[in-house]
C-alpha positions in Angstrom: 157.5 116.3 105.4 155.9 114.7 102.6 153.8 111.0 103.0 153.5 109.2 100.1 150.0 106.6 100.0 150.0 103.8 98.1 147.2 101.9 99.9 145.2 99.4 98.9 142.1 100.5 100.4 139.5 97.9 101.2 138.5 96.9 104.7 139.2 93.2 105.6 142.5 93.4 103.7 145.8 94.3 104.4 146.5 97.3 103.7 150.3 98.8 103.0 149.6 102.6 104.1 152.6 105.2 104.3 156.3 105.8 103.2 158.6 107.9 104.8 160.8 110.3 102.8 164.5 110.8 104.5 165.7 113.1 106.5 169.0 114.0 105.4 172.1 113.2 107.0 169.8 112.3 110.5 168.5 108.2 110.5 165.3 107.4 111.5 165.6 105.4 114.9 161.5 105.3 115.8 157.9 104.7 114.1 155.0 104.8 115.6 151.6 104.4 114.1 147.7 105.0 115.0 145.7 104.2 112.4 142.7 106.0 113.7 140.6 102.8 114.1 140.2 102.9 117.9 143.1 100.3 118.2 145.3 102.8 119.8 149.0 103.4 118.6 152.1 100.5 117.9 155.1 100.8 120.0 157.6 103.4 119.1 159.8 101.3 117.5 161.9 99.5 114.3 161.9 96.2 112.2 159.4 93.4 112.4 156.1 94.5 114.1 155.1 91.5 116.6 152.4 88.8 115.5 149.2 90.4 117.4 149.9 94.0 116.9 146.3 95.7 117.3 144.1 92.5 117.4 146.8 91.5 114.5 145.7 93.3 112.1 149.5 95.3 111.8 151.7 92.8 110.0 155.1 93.8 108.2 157.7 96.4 109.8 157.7 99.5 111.2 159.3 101.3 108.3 156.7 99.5 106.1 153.2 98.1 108.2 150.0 97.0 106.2 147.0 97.4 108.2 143.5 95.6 108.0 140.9 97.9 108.7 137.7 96.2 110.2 135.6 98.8 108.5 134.9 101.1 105.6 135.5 105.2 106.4 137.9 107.7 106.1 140.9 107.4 108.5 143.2 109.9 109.8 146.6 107.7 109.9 149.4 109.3 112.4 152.6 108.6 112.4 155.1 109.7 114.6 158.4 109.5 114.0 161.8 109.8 116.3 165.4 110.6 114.8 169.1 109.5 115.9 169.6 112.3 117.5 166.3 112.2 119.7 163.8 114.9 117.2 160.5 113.5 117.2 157.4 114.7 114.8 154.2 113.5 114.1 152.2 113.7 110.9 148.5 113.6 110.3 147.5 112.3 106.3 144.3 113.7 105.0 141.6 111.2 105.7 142.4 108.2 103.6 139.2 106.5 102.4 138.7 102.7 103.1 136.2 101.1 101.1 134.1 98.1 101.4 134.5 94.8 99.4 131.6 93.8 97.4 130.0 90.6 97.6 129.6 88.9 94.2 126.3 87.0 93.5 123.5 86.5 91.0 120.2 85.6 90.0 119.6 83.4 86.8 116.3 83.7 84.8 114.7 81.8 81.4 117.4 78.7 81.7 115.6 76.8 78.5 117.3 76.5 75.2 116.6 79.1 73.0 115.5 81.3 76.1 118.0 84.7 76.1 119.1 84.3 79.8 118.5 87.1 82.2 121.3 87.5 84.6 120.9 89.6 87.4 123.9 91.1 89.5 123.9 91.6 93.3 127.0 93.3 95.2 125.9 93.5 98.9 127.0 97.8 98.6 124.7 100.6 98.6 124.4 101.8 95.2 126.1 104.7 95.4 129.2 102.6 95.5 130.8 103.0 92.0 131.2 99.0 90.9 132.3 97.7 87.2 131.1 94.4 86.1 132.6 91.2 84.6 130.6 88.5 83.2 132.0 85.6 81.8 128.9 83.4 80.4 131.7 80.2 80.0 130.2 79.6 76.5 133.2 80.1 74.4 131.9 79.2 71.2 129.4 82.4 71.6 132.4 84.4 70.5 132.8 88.0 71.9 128.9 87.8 73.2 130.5 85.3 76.1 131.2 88.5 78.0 129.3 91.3 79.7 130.1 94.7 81.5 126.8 95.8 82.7 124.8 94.9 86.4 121.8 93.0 84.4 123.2 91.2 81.0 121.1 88.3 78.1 122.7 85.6 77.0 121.7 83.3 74.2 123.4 79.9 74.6 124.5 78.2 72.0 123.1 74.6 73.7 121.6 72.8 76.4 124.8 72.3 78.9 125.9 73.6 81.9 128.0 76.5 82.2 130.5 78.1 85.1 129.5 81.3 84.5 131.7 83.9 86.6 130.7 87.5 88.1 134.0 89.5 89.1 132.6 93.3 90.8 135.7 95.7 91.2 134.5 98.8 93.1 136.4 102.6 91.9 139.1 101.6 95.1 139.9 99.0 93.6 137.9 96.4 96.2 137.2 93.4 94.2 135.3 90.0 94.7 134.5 87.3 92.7 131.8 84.2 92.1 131.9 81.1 89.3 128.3 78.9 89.2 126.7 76.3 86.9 124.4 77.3 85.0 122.7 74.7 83.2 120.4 75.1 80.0 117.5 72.9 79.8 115.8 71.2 76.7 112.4 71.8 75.9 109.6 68.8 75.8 108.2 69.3 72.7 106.1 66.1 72.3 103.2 64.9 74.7 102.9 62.9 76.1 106.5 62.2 77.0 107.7 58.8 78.5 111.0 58.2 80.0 112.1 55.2 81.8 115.0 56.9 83.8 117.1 53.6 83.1 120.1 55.0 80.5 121.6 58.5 81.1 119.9 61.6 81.3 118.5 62.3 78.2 119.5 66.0 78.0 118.0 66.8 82.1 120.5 68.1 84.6 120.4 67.2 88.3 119.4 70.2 90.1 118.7 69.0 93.5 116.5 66.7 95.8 113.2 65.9 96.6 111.8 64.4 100.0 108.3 62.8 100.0 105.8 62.9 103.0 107.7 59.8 104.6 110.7 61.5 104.5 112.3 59.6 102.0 115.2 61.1 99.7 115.7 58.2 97.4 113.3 58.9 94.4 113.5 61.4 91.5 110.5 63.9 90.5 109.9 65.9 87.5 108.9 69.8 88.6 107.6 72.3 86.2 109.5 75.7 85.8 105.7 77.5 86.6 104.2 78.8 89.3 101.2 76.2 89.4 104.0 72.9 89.3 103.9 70.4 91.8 106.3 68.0 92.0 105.5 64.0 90.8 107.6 61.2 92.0 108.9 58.4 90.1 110.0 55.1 91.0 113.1 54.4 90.4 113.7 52.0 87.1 109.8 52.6 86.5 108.0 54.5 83.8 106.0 57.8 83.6 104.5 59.7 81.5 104.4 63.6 81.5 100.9 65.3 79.9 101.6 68.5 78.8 99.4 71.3 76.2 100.4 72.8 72.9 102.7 75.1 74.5 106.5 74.3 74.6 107.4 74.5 78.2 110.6 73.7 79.6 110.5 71.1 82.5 113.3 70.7 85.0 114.1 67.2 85.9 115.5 66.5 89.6 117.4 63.4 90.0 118.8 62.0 92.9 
């Protein structure tokens, strides 16, 4: 007796397993199933499974069950069957493999204007997981460079702005996970010294998070550098400030509250 699988096969999510081929003239009366996950075997039984089945994680019928497995690994399904006329036989499938699902994230490098962004791609699997990439950079006017298919893609934007840049990692099972972020592209200070009196909109600078002085205040802005020697310089809010810089074009990051 043939078993057909048709799973879906990613741990943490359901999982439609087996079909049954028929038996001729006999009817099927029984199904029982162990998926070889240490939950032990469903009832011997037909139609709806009960809410709860194996820590829940058997939903649909007995005909038809999907099955969450907790982990990845290979797992020898058995299912027994009974007929109308009181025949039982059980079947062991060849271990089917349950994969994990990847966790989709990234790292962001070079986010000033004119800078070719580095992207880099994390998936929480041990590499010898076979994963494909996505990238959408959310810079449609970039034209076909607005998408990527590598772990560790560039992108030149076209401006400063932010950007929902999305990851989607779809492992060789099929396992798939996704992740949209801003990224936002700064503008370079080109001029020193350069004086801004924080009193119209933002000139071009992105909020990018807080900054808490020594009093524990929250309520005033800073400037930070993007270098490793940067400190951080509050401002008072409506006042004025000026930012010394060298013949270099640096890119500085402005945090506003």
């Amino acid at each position: 007796m043939l078993i057909n699988v048709w799973a879906t096969r990613c741990s943490s999510r359901t999982n439609p397993t087996l079909a049954q081929p028929p038996v001729g003239t006999r009817s099927i009366t029984g199904w029982q199933w162990n998926f070889d996950d240490n939950l032990g075997s469903t009832d011997l039984s037909t139609g709806s499974i009960p809410a709860g089945t194996q820590d829940g994680r058997t939903v649909g019928t007995y005909e038809n069950p999907g099955h969450i497995f907790k982990n990845p690994g290979s797992y020898g399904v058995r299912l027994t069957l009974v007929t109308s006329d009181n025949c039982t036989a059980t079947l062991v499938h060849a271990p089917i493999k349950v994969g994990p699902i990847p966790v989709a994230d990234y790292s962001v490098l070079k986010t000033c204007d004119e800078d070719n962004t580095e992207f880099t791609s994390s998936t929480g699997l041990d590499p010898a997981e076979l994963v494909t990439y996505a990238w959408d950079f959310g810079d449609a006017s970039s034209g076909s460079g607005n998408t990527s298919a590598i772990a560790k893609p560039n992108h030149l934007y076209t401006g400063v702005a932010s950007y929902s840049v999305g990851l989607t990692l779809t492992t060789d099972l099929n396992c798939t996970n996704s992740i949209v972020k801003t990224v936002s592209i700064l503008p370079y200070v080109k001029n020193f010294p350069y004086i801004e009196t924080f009193e119209s909109p933002t000139h071009g600078w992105v909020a990018d998070g807080t900054v808490t002085d020594n009093s524990g205040v929250t309520s005033k802005n800073s400037w930070n550098l993007l270098t490793s020697q940067a400190a951080s310089h509050p401002i008072r809010a409506g006042g004025r400030s000026k930012l010394l810089g060298n013949s270099y074009q640096r890119c500085y990051r402005c945090l506003l509250l």
